[in-house]
C-alpha positions as CSV (number, residue, x, y, z in Angstrom):
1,X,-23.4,4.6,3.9
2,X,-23.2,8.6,3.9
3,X,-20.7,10.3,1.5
4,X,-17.3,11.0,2.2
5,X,-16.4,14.0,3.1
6,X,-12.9,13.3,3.8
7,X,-11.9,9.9,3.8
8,X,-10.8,8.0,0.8
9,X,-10.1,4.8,0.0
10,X,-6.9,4.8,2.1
11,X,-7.2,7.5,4.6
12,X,-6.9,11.3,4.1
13,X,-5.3,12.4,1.6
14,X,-4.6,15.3,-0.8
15,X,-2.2,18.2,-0.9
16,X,0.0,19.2,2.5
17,X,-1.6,22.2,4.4
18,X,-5.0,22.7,2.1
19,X,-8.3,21.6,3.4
20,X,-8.5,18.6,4.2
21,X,-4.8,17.5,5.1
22,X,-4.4,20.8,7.4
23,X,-3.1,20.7,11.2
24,X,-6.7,21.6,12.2
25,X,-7.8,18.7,10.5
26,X,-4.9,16.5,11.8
27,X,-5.8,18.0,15.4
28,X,-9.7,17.1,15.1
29,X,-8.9,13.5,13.9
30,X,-6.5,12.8,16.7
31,X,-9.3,14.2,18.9
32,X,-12.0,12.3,17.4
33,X,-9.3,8.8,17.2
34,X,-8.5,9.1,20.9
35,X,-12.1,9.6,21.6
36,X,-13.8,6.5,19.9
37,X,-10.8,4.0,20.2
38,X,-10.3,4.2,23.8
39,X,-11.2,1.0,25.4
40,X,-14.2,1.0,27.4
41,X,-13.5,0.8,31.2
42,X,-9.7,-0.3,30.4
43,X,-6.5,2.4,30.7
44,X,-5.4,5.2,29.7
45,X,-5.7,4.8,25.4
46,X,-2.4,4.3,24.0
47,X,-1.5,5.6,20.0
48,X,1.6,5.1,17.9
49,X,2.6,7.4,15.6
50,X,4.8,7.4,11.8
51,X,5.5,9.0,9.1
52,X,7.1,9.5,6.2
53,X,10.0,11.8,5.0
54,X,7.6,14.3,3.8
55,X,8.6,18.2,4.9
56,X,4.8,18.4,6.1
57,X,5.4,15.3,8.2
58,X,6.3,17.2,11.1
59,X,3.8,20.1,10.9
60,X,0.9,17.3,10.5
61,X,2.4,15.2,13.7
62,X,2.4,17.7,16.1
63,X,-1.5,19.0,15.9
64,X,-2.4,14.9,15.9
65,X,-0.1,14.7,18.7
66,X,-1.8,17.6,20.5
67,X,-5.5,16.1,19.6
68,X,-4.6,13.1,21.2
69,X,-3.4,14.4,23.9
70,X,-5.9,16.6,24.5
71,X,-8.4,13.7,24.8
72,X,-6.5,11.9,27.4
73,X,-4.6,9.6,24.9
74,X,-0.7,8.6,25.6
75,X,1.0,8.9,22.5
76,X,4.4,6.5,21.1
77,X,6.4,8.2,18.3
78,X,7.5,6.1,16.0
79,X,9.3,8.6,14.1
80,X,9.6,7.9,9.9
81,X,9.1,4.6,9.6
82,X,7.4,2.5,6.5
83,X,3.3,2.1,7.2
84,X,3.4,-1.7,7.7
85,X,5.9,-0.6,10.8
86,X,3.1,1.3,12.3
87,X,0.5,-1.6,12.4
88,X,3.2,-4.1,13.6
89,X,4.0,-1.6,17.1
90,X,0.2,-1.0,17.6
91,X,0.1,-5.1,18.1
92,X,3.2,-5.0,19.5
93,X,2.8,-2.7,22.2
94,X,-0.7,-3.1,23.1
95,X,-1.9,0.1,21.7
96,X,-5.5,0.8,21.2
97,X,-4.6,2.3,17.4
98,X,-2.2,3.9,15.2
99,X,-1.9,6.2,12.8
100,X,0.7,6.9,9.8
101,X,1.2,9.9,8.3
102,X,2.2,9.6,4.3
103,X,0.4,9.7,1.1
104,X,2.5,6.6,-0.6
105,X,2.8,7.2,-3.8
106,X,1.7,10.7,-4.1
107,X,4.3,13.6,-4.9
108,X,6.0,15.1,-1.9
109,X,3.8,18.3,-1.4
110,X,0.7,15.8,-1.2
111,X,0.2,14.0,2.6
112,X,-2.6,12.2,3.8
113,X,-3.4,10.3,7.7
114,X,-4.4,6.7,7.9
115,X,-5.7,4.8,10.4
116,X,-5.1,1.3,12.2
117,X,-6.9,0.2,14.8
118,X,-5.8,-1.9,18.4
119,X,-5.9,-5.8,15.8
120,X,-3.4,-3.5,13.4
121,X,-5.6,-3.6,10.5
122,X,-7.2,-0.5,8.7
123,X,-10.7,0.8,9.5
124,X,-13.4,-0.6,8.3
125,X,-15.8,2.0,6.3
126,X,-18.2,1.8,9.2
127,X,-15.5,3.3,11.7
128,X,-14.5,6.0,9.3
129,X,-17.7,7.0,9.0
130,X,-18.2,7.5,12.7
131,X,-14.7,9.5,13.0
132,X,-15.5,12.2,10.2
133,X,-18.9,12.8,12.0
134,X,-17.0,13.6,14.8
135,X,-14.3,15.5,13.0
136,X,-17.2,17.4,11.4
137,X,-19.6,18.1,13.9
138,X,-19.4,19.6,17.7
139,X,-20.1,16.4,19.4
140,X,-17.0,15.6,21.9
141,X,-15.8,19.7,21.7
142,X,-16.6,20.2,25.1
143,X,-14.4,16.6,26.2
144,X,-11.2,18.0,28.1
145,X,-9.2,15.9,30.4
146,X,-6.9,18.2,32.5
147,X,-4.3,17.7,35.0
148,X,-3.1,14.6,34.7
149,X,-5.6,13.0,32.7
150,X,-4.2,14.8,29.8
151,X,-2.1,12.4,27.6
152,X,1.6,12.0,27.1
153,X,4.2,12.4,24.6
154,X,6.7,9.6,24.6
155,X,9.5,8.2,21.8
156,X,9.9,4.4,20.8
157,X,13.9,4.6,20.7
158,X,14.0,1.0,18.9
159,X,10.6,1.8,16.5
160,X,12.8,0.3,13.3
161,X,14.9,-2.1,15.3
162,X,11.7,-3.9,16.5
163,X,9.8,-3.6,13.3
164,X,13.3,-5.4,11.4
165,X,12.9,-8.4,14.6
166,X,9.9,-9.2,12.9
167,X,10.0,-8.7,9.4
168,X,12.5,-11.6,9.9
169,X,11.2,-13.8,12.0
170,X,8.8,-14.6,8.9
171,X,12.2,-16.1,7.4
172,X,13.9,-18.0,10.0
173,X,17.1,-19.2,9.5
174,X,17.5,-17.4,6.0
175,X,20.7,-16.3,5.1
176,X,21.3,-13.9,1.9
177,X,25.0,-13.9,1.7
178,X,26.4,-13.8,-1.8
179,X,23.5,-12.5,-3.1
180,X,24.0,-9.0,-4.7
181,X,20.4,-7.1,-4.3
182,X,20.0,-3.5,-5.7
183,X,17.1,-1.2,-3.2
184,X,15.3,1.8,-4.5
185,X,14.0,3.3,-1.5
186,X,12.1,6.2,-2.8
187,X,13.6,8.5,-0.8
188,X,11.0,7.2,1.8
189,X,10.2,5.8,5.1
190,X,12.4,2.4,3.9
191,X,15.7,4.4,3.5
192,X,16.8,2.7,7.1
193,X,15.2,-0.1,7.8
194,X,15.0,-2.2,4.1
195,X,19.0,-1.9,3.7
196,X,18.8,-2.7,7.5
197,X,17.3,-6.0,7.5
198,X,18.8,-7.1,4.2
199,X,22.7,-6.4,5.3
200,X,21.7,-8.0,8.6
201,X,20.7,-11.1,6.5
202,X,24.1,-11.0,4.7
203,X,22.8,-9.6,1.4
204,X,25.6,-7.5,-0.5
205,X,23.8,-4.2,-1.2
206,X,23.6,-1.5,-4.1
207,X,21.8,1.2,-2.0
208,X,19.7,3.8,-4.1
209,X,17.7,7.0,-3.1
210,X,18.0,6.2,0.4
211,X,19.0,10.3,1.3
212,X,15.5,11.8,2.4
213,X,15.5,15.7,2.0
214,X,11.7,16.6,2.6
215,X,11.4,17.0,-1.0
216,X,12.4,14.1,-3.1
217,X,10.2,11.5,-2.0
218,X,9.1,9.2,-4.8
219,X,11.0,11.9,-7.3
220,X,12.0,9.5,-10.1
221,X,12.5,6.5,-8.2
222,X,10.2,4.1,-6.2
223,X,8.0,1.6,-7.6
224,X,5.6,3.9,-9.5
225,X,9.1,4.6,-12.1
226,X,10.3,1.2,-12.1
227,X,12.3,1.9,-15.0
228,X,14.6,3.4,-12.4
229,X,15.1,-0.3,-10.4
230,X,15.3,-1.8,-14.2
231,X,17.9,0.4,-14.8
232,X,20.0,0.1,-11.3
233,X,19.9,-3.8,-11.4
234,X,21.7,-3.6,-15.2
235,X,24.4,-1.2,-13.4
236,X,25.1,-2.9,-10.4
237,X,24.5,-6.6,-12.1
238,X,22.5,-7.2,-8.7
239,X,20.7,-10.8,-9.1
240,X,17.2,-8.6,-7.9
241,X,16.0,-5.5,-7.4
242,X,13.5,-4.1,-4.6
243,X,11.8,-1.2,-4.9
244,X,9.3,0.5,-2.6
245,X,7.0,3.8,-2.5
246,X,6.9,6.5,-0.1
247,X,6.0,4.8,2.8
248,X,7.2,0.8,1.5
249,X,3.8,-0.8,1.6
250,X,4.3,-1.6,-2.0
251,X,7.1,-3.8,-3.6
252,X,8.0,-3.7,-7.3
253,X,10.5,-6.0,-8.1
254,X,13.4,-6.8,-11.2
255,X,14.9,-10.2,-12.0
256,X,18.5,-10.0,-12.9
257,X,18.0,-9.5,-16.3
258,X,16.9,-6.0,-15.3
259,X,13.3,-7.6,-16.7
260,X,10.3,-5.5,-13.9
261,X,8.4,-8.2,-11.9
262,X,4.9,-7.0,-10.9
263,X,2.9,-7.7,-8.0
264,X,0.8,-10.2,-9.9
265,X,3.8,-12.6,-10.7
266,X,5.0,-12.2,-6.6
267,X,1.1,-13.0,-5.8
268,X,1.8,-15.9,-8.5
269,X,5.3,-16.8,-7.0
270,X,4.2,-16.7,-3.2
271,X,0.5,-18.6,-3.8
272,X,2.0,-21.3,-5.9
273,X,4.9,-21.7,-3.2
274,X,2.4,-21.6,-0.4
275,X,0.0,-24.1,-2.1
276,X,3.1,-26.6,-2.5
277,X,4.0,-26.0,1.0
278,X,0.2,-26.5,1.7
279,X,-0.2,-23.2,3.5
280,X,-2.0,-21.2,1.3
281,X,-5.0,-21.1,3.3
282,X,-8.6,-22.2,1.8
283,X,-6.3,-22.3,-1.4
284,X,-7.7,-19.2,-2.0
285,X,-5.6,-16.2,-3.0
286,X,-7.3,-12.8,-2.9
287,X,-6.6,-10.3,-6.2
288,X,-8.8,-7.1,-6.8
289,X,-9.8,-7.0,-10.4
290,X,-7.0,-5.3,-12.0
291,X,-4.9,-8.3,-11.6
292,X,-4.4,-9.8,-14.9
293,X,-6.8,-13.0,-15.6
294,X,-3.4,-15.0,-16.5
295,X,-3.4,-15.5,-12.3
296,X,-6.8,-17.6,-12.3
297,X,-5.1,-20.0,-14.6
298,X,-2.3,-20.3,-13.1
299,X,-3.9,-20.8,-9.3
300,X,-6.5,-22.6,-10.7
301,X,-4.2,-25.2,-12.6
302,X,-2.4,-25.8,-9.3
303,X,-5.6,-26.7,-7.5
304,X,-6.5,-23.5,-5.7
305,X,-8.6,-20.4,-6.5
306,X,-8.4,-16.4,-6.9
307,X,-11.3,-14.5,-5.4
308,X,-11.6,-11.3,-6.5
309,X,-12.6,-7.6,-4.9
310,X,-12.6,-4.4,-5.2
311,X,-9.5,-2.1,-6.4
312,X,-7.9,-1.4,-3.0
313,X,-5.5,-3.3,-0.2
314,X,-8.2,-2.4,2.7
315,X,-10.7,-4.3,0.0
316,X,-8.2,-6.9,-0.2
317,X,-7.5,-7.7,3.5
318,X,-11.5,-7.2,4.6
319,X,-11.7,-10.4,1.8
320,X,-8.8,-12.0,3.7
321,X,-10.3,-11.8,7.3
322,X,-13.7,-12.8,6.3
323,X,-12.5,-15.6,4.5
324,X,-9.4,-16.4,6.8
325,X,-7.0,-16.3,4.1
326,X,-3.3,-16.0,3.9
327,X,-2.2,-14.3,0.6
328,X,-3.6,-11.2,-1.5
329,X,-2.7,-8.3,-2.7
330,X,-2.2,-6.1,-5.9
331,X,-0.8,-5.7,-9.0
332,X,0.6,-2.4,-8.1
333,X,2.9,-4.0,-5.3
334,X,0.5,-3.9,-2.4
335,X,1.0,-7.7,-1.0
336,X,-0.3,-8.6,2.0
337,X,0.9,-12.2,4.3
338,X,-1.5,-12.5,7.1
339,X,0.5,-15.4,8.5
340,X,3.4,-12.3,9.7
341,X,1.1,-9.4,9.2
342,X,-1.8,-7.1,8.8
343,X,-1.3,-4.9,6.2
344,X,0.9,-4.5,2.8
345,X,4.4,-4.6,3.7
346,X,7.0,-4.2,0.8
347,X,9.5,-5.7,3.3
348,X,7.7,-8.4,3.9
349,X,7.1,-9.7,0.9
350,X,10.1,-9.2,-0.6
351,X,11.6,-11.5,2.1
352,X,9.3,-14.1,0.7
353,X,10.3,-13.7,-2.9
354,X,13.6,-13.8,-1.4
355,X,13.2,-17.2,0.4
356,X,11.4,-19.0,-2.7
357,X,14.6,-17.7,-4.6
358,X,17.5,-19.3,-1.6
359,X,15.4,-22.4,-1.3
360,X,14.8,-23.6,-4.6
361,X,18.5,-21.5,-6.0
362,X,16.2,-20.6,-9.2
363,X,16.6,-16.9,-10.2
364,X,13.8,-14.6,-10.4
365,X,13.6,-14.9,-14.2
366,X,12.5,-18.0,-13.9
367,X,10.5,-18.0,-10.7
368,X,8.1,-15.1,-12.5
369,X,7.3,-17.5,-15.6
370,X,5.3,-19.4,-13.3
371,X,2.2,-16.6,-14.3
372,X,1.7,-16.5,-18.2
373,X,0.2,-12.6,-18.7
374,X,-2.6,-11.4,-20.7
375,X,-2.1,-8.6,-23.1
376,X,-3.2,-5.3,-20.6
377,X,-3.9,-1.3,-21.5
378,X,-3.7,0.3,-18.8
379,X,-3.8,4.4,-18.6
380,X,-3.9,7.0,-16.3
381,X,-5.3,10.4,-16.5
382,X,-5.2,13.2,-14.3
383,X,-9.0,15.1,-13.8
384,X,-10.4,18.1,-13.1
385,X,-13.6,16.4,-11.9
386,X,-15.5,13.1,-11.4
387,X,-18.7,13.0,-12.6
388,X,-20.3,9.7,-13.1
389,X,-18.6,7.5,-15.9
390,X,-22.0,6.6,-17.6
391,X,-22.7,10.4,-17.9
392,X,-20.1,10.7,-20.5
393,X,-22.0,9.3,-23.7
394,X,-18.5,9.6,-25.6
395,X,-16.4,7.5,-23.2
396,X,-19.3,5.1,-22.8
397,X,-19.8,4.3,-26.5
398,X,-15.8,3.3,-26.9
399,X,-16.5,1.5,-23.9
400,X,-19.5,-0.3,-25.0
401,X,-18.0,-0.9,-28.8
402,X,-14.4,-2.5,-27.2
403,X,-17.1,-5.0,-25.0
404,X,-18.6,-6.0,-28.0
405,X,-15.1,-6.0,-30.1
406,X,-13.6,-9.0,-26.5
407,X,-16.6,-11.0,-27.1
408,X,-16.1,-12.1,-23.9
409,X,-12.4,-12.8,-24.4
410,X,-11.2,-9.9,-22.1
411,X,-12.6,-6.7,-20.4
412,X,-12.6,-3.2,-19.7
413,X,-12.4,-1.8,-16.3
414,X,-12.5,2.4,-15.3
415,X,-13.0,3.7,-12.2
416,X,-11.7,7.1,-10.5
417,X,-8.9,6.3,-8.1
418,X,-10.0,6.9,-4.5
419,X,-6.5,8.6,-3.9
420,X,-5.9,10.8,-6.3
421,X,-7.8,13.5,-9.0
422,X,-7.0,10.4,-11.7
423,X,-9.2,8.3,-14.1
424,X,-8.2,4.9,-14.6
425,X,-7.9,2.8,-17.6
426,X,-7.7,-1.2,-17.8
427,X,-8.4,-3.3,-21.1
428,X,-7.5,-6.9,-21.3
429,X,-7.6,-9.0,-23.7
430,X,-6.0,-11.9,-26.6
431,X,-4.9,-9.3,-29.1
432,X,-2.4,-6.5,-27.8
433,X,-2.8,-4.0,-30.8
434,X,-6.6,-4.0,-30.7
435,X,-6.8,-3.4,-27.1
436,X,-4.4,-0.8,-26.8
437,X,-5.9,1.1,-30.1
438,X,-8.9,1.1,-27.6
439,X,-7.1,2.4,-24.9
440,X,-6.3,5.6,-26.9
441,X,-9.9,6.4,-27.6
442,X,-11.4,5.7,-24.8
443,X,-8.3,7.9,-23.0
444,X,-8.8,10.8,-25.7
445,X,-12.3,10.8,-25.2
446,X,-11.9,11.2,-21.2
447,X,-9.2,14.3,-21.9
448,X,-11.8,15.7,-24.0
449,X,-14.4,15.9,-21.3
450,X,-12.6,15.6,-18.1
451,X,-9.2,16.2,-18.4
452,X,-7.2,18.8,-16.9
């Protein structure tokens, strides 16, 4: 496969209004979307559109909107609305794809466009591939409905409505009343429609950075600074926290001890449940391999399997279709339930947790001891470049010498994150000392010859 040029690992992404997340960018892609995932010989192509509560939401939406258009493509807004929403409309509605605009976790002046297609699952890389050629290149320029081939622009008044219909329809007949639930909304596309579904379900809420202002998404709250929910579940004396990113495809949760519950112990919580329930299809459950190695022990010791794959949900759910399996995810909170969806919901699978917990009245605290952890280092660097990792003879040495030091009682994994100018540090293994005394050289070495 050709090199990127603009497409990532989830999307495009970067910083708001520099090349490549600019509205002549966002115009070209709708252009080049509209073009490739029309339908052959069927109608007019139909596209929903999200987003976050970004300030260059807006600006991005309308030059997509106007590509889109201007290939004869109808398009549904959506309005802000959590990523997961977007795929379940597109199936919904009959649309031929969708596209969200948000960069998750990023900070508020970075944004970033993602694509579903008509089934409501990402892209594959052979797809992407074909759209930035024709984002780059000159190829459909001269392609110009008119009249009234051009598309239109249309609203979905009950987007978050019909998104909540859904999200609990995977929990029939649940009820959540007397339950106290804190929700750290990030600021972010869940501000509506998380509180939503819970109070609808008869949960008593503690409502947290759920006032959007185009700047504070993911400021100090969301589940990349769970300390925040850890510290909101201890204040409120809520019997579990939820908290979500940017655009709520990602669910960090807290027991009521104000103890942070990772996506590993949900994958843990939900597999186990599922294999009990004898619905955890293949008895597989899909992890990439950051999840900690405590989660093949547990699976395994309840009769079923992890399979492994690459760092990434899209990774993830290509592992799910091609096997047919039902659970995966990540540790970082990206949990996908093919059985009710297509895509990580943070919603979704906190409705599951939530179920476990009402049907078996255990709290979270002892639901999560179900996954016994191995010691992790994990560490995160920002970049100023990405050369090959085995070019840098320091880094690789401490690599190579913390290998030896596991004897095959652990392991180191660094990659560059597809999403953002980062370096990425993972070392597991029996002793937590040793492994995170490793951690800080092979981290110091990385500042020393790529850091910013």
């Amino acid at each position: 496969m050709a090199e990127r040029k603009l497409f990532g690992t989830d999307g495009i992404r970067g910083r708001a209004n520099q090349y490549p997340v600019t509205p002549e960018i966002a115009l070209r892609l709708g252009r080049a979307a509209g073009f490739l995932l029309r339908r052959d010989g069927g109608p007019r192509p139909k596209f929903v559109i999200g987003r976050d509560t970004r300030r260059s939401g807006a600006m991005l939406e309308s030059a997509l909107v106007a590509g889109l258009a201007s290939v004869g493509a109808d398009v549904l807004l959506a309005g802000v609305i959590p990523t997961p929403a977007v795929a379940f409309l597109v199936r919904e509605l009959g649309a031929d794809g969708g596209v969200v605009l948000s960069a998750s976790h990023n900070p508020d002046d970075d944004n970033g466009l993602k694509i579903f297609g008509g089934d409501g699952y990402k892209l594959d890389d052979i797809v992407e591939e074909r759209l930035e050629q024709l984002i780059l290149n000159e190829e459909i320029d001269a392609f110009r409905p008119a009249g009234e081939t051009i598309g239109t622009v249309s609203t979905i008044p009950d987007a978050a409505q019909r998104y909540g219909i859904g999200a609990k329809s995977s929990v029939p007949g649940m009820s959540l009343h007397g339950l106290k639930v804190a929700v750290d909304c990030a600021n972010g596309a869940s501000f509506e429609t998380t509180p939503s579904v819970l109070r609808e379900l008869g949960a008593a809420l503690s409502v947290f950075h759920a006032e959007p202002d185009g700047m504070n998404i993911n400021k100090a709250c969301g589940s990349t600074r769970p300390e925040e929910i850890s510290r909101l579940v201890r204040e409120t004396g809520a019997q579990i926290g939820i908290s979500h990113d940017g655009d709520a495809d990602r669910l960090v949760l807290c027991d009521e001890k104000g103890e942070i519950v990772d996506g590993d112990e949900i994958l843990a919580m939900t597999a186990l449940d599922a294999i009990k329930r004898g619905s955890l299809a293949g008895k597989t459950l899909v992890a990439t391999v950051m999840s900690n190695f405590g989660l093949d022990e547990s699976i395994s010791a309840a009769g079923g399997k992890v399979l492994r794959t690459a760092v990434g949900d899209r990774y993830v759910v290509e592992a799910m279709r091609e096997g047919n399996f039902s659970i995966g995810g990540e540790q970082s909170g990206h949990l996908i339930f093919r059985d009710h969806g297509t895509t990580g919901d943070g919603l979704l699978a906190a409705l599951q947790v939530l179920r476990i917990m009402t049907e078996s009245g255990r709290p979270l605290s002892e639901l999560r001891r179900c996954l016994k952890k191995y010691p992790q280092a994990q560490r995160n660097l920002r970049v100023k470049e990405k050369p090959p990792i085995e070019s840098l003879q320091e880094v690789a040495r401490f690599v190579k010498e913390t290998e030896l030091a596991l004897s095959g009682k652990g392991r180191v994994l660094l990659r560059y994150s597809g999403t953002e100018p980062k370096v990425r540090l993972l070392i597991e293994g029996p002793d937590e000392a040793m492994i995170n005394e490793a951690a800080e050289k092979i981290a110091g070495a990385l500042a020393v010859s790529i850091g910013e």
